[in-house]
N, CA, C and O of each residue as an XYZ file, in Angstrom:
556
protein
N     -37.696     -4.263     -0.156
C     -37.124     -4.430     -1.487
C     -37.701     -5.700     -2.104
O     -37.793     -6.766     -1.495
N     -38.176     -5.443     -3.681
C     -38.581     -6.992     -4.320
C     -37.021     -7.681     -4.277
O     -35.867     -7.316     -4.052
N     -37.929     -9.207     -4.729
C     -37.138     -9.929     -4.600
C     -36.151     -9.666     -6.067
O     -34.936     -9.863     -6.029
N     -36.804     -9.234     -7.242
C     -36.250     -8.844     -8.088
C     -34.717     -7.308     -7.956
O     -33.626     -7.151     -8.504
N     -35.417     -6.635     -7.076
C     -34.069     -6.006     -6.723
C     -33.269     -6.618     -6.255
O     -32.229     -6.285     -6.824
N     -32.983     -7.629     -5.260
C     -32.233     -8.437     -4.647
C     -31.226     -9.168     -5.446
O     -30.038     -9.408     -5.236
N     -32.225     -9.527     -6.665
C     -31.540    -10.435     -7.124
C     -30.376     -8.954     -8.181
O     -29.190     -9.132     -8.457
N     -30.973     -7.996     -8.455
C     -30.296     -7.078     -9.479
C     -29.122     -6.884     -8.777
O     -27.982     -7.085     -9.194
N     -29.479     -6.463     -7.635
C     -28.008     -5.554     -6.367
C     -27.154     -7.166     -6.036
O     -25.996     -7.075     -5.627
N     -27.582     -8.174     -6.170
C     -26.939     -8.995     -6.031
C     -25.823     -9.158     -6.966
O     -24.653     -9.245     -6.593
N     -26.242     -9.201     -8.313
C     -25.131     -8.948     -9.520
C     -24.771     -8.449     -9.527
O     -23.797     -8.789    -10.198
N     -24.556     -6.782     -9.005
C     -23.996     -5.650     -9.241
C     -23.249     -5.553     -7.923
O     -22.680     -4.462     -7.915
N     -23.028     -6.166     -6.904
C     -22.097     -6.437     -5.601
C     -21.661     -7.561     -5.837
O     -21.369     -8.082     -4.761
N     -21.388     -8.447     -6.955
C     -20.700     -9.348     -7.469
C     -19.425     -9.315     -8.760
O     -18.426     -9.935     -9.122
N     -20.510     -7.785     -9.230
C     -19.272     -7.221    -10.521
C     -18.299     -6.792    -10.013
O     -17.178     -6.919    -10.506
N     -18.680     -5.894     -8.359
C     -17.969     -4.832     -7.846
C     -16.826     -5.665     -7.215
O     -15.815     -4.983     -7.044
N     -16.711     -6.983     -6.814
C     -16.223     -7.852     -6.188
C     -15.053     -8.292     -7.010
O     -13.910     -8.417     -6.571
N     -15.517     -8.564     -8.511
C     -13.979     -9.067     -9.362
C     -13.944     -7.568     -9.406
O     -13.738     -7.067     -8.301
N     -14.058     -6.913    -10.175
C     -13.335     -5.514    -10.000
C     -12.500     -4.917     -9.161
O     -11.490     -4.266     -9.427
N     -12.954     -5.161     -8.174
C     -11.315     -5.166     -6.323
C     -10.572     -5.883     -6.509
O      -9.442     -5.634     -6.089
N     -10.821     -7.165     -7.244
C     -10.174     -8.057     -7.541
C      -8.834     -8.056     -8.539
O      -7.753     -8.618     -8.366
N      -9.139     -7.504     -9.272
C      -8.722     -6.961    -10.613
C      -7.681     -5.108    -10.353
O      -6.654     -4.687    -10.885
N      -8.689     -4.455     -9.234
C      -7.814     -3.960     -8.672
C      -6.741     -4.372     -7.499
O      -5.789     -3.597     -7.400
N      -6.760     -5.229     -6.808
C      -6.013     -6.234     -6.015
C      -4.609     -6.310     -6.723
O      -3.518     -6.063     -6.209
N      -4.871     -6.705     -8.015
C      -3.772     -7.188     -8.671
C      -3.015     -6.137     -9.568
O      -1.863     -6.303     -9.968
N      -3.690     -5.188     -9.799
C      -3.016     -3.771    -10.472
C      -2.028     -2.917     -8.961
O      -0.986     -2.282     -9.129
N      -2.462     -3.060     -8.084
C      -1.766     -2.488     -6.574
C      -0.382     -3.388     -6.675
O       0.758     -2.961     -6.858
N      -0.733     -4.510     -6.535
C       0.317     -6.028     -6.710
C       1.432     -5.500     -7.537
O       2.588     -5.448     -7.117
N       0.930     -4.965     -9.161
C       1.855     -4.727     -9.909
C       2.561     -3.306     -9.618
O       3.672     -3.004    -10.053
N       1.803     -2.536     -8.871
C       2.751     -0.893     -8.243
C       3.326     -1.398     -7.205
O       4.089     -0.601     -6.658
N       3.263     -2.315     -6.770
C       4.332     -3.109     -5.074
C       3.689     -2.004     -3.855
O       4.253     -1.523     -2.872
N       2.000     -1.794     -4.465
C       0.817     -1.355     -3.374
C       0.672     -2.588     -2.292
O      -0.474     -2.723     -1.862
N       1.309     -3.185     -1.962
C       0.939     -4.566     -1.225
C      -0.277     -4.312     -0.517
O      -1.268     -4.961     -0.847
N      -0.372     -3.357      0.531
C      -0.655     -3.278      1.990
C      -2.445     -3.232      1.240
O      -3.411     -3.861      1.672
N      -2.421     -2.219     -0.046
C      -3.630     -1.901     -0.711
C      -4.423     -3.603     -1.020
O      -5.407     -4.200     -0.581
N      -3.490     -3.841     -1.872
C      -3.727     -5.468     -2.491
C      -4.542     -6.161     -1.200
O      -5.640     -6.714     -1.256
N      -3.834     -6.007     -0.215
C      -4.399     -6.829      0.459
C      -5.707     -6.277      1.086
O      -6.348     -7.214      1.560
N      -6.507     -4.726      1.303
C      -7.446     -5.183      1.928
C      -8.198     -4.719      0.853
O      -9.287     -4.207      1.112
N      -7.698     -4.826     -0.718
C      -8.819     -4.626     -1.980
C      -8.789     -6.258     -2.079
O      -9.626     -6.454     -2.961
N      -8.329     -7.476     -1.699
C      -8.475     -8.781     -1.588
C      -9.923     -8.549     -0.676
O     -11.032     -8.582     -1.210
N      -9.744     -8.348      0.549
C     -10.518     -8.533      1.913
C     -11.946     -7.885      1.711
O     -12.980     -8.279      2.251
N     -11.804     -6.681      0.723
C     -12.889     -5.954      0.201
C     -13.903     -7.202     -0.947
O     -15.130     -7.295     -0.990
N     -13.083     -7.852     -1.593
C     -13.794     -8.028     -2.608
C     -14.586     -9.616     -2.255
O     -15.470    -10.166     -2.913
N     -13.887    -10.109     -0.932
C     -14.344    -11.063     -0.627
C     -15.758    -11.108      0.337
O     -16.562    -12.026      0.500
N     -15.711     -9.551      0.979
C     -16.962     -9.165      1.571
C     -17.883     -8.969      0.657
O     -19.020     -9.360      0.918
N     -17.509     -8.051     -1.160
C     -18.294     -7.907     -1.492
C     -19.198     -8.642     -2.187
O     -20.373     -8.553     -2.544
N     -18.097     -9.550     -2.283
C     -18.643    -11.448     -3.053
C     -20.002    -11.711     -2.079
O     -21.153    -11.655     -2.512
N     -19.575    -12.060     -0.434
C     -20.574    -12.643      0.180
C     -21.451    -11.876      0.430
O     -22.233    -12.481      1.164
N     -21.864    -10.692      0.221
C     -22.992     -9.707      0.395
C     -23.654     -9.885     -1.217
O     -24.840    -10.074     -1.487
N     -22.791     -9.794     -1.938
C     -23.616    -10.478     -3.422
C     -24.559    -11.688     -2.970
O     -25.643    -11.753     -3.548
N     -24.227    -12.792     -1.863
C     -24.906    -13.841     -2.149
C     -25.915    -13.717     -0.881
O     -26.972    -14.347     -0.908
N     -25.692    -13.173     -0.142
C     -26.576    -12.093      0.829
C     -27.799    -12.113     -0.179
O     -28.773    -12.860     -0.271
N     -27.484    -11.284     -0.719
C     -28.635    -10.823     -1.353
C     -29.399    -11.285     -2.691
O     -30.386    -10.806     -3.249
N     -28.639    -12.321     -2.985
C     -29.258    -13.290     -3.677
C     -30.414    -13.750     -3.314
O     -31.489    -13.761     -3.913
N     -30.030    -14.238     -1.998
C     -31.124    -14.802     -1.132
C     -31.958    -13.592     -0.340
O     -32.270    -13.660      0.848
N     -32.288    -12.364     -1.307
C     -32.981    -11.892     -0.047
C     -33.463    -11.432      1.087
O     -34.528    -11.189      1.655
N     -31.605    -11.370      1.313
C     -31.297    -10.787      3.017
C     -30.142     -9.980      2.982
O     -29.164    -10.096      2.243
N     -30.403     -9.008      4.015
C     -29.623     -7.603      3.716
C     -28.336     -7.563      4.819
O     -28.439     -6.936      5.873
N     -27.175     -8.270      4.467
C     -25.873     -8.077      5.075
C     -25.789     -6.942      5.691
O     -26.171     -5.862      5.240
N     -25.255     -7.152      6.815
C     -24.495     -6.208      7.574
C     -23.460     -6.451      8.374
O     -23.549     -7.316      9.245
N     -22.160     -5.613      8.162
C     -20.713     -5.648      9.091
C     -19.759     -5.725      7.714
O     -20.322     -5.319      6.697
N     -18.778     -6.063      7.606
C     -17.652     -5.803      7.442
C     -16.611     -7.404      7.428
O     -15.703     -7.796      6.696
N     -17.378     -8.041      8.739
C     -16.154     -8.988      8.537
C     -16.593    -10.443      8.000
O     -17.487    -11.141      8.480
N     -15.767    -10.748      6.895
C     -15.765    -12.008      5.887
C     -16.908    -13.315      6.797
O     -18.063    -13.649      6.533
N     -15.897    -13.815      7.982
C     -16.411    -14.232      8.645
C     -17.792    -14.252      9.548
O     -18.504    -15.217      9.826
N     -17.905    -13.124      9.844
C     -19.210    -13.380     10.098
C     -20.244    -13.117      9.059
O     -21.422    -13.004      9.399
N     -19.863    -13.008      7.762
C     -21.099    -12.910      6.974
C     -21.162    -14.628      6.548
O     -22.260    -15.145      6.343
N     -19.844    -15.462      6.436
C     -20.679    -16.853      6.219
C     -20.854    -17.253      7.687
O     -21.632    -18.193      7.523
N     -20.754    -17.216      8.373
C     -20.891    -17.633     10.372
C     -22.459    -17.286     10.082
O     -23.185    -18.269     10.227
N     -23.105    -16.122      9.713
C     -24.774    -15.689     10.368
C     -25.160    -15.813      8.840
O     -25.860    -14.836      8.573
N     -25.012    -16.508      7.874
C     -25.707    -16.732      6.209
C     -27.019    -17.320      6.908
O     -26.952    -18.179      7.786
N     -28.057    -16.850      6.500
C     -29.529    -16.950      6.665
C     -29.872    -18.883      6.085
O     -30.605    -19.800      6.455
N     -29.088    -18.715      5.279
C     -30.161    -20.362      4.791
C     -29.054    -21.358      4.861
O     -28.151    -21.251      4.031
N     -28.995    -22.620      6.031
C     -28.406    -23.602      7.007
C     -27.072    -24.034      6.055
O     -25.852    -24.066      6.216
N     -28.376    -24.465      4.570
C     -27.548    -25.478      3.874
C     -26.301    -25.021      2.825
O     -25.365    -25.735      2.465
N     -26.560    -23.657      2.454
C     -25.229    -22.977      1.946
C     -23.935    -22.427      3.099
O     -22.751    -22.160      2.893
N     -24.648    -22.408      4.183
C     -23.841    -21.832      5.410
C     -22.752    -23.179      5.366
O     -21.561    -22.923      5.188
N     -23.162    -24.534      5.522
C     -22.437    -25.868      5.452
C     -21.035    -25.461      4.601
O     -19.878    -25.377      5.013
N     -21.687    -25.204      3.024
C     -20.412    -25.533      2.102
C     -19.551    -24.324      2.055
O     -18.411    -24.465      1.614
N     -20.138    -22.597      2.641
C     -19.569    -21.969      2.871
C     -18.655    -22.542      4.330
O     -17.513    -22.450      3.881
N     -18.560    -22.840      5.154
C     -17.636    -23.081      6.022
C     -16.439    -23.441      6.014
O     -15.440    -23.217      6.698
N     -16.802    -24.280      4.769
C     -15.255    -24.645      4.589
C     -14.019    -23.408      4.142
O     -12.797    -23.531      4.061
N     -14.747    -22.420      3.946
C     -13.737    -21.413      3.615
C     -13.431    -20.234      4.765
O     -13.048    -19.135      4.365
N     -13.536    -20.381      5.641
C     -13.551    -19.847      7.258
C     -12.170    -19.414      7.633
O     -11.972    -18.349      8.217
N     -11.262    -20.202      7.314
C      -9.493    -20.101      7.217
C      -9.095    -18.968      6.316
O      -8.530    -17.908      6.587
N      -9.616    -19.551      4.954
C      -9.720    -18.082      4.093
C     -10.528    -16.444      4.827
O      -9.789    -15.459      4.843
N     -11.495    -16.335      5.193
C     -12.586    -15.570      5.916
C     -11.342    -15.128      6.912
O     -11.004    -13.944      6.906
N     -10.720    -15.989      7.692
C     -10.175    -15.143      8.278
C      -8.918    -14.794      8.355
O      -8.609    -14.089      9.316
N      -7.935    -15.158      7.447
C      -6.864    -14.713      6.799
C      -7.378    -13.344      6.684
O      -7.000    -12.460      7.453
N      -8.560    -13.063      5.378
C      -8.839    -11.920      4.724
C      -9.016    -10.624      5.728
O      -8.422     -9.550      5.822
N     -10.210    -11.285      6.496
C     -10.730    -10.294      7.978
C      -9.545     -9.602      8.503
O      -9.625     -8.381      8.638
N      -8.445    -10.214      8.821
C      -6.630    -10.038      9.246
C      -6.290     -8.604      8.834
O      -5.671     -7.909      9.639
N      -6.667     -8.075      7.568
C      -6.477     -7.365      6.691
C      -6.905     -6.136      6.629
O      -6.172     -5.270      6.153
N      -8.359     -5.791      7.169
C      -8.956     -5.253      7.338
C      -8.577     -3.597      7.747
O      -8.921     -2.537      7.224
N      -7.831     -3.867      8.761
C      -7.702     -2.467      9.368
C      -6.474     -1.865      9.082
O      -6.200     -0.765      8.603
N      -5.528     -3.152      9.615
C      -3.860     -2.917      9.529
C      -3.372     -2.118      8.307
O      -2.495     -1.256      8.344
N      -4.061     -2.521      7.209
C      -3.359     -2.324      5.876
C      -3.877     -1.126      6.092
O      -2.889     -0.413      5.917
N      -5.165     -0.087      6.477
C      -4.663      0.794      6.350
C      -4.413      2.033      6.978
O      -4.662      3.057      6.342
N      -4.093      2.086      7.790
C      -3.901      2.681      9.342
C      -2.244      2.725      9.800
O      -1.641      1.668      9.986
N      -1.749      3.707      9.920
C      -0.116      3.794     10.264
C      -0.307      3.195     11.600
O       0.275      2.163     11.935
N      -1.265      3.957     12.496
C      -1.276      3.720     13.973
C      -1.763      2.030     14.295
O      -1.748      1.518     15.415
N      -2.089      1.501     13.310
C      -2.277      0.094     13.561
C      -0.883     -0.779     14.062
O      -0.848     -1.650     14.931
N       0.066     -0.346     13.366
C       1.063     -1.358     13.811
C       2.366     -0.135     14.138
O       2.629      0.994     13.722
N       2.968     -1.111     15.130
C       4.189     -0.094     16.069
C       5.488      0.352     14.799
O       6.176     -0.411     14.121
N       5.470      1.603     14.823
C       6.615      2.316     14.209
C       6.500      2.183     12.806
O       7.170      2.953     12.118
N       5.748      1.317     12.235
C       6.002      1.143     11.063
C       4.340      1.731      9.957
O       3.166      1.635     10.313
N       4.767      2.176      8.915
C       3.295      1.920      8.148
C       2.958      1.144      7.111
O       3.714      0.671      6.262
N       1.511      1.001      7.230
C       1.736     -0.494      6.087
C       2.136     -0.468      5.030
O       2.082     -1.525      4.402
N       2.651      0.617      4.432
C       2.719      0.666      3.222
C       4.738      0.316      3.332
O       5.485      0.506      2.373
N       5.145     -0.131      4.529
C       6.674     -0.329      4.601
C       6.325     -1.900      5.711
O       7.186     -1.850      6.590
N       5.706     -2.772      5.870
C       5.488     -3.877      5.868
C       4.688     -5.050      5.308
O       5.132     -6.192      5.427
N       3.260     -4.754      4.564
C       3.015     -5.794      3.751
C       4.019     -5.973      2.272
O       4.605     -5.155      1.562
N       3.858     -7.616      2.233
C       4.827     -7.990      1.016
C       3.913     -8.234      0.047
O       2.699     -8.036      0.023
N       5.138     -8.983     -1.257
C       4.007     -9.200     -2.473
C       3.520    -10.742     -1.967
O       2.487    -11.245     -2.408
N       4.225    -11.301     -1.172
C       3.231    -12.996     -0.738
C       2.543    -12.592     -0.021
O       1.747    -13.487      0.264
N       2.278    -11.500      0.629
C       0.992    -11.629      1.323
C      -0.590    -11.186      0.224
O      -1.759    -11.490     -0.011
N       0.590    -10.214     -0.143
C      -0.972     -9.575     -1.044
C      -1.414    -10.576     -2.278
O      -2.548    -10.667     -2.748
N      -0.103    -11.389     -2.733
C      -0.756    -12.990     -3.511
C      -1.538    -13.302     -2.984
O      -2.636    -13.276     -3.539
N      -1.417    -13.848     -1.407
C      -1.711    -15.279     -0.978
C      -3.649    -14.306     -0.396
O      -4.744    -14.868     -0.440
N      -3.477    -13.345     -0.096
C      -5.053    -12.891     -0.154
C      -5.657    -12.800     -1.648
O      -6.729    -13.347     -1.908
N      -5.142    -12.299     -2.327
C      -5.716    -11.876     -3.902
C      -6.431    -13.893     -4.097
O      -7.595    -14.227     -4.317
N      -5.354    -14.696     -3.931
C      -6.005    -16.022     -3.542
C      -6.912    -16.492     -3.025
O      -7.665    -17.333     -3.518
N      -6.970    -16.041     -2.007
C      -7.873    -16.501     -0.914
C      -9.618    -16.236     -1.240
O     -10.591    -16.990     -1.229
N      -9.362    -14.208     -1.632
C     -10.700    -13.836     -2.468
C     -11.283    -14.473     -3.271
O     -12.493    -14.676     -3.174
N     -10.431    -15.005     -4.401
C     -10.810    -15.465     -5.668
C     -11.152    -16.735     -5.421
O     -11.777    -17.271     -6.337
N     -10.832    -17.723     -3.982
C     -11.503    -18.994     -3.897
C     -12.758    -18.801     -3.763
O     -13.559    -19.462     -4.423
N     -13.303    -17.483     -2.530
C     -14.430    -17.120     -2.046
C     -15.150    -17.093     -3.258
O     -15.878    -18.024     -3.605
N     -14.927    -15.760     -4.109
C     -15.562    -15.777     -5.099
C     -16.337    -16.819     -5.773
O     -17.527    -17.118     -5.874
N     -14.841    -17.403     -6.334
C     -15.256    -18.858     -7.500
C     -16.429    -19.837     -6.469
O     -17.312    -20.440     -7.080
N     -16.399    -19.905     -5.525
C     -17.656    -20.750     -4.574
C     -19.090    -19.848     -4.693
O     -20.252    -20.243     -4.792
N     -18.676    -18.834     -4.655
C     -19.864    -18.211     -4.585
C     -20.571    -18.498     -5.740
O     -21.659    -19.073     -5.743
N     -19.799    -17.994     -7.019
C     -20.081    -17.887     -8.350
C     -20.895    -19.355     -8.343
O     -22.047    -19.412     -8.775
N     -20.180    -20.576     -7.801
C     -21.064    -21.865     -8.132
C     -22.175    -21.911     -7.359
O     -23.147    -22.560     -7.744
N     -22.190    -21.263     -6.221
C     -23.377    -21.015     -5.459
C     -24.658    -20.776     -6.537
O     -25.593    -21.558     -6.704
N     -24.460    -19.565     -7.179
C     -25.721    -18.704     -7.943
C     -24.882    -19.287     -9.131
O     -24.666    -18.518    -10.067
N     -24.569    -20.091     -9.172
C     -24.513    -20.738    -11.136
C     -24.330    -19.633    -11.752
O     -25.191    -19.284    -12.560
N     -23.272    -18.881    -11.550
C     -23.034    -17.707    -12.260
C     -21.399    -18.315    -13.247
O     -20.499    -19.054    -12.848
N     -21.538    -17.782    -14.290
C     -20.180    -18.338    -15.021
C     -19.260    -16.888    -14.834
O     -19.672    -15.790    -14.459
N     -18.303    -17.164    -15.108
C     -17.009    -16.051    -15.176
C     -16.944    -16.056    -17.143
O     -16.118    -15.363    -17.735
C-alpha cells in the first residue's frame, strides 16, 4: 500500500472511531450500557489503528493495549503509554459486554451500568483526543 493510502485509511479509521463514539453515547441514552461500553472499547481500537496507519504500519489484534505496547515508532509509543490504565479499562470490555456466557447467570445487558459505560465513553475520548494531537488533526 502507498504511503498515500495509509495516510487516506488512516482518516477514515479515525472518522469511524468518533462515530462509535457518538454511538457510545446514543446506547448511553437507550440505558444500552453493556453496548456503550464495548462501542467505547471499539472506538478506541479504532482511534489507534487510525494512527497505525498514519505511520504506515498495518495493525493487527483487537486489544487497545497491545496496539500502543507494539506502536512501531519508540517516540510516540513514550507519550502513548501514559494511557495504558485507560487501554486497559477499555480491553476489560471487550468480550463480557457481549456474550451471556461470559459472566455467571447473568447477561450483560442486566449488569453493565450507566458509570461504567460513562467512565469508558471517557476513557475513548482521552485516547482519541491524544491521538488527534498526535496527527495534528483538529475536531
Amino acid at each position: 500500500m502507498s504511503q498515500e493510502n495509509y495516510k487516506e485509511d488512516s482518516i477514515r479509521w479515525l472518522r469511524q472511531a468518533k462515530a462509535d463514539i457518538k454511538a457510545a453515547q446514543g446506547s448511553t441514552k437507550n440505558n444500552n450500557y453493556e453496548w456503550a461500553c464495548f462501542q467505547s472499547q471499539q472506538a478506541a481500537e479504532k482511534a489507534l489503528k487510525a494512527l497505525w496507519y498514519f505511520y504506515s504500519s498495518d495493525p493487527w489484534g483487537h486489544s487497545v493495549v497491545k496496539l500502543i505496547q507494539e506502536f512501531p515508532q519508540s517516540e510516540i509509543k513514550k507519550s502513548l503509554n501514559s494511557l495504558l490504565n485507560k487501554a486497559k479499562e477499555l480491553d476489560k470490555l471487550y468480550i463480557p459486554t457481549r456474550y451471556p456466557n461470559s459472566l455467571p447467570d447473568l447477561t450483560p445487558s442486566e449488569v453493565y451500568t450507566e458509570e461504567e459505560a460513562s467512565k469508558a465513553i471517557e476513557s475513548s475520548k482521552i485516547i482519541i483526543k491524544e491521538i488527534e494531537v498526535i496527527l495534528k488533526v483538529r475536531s
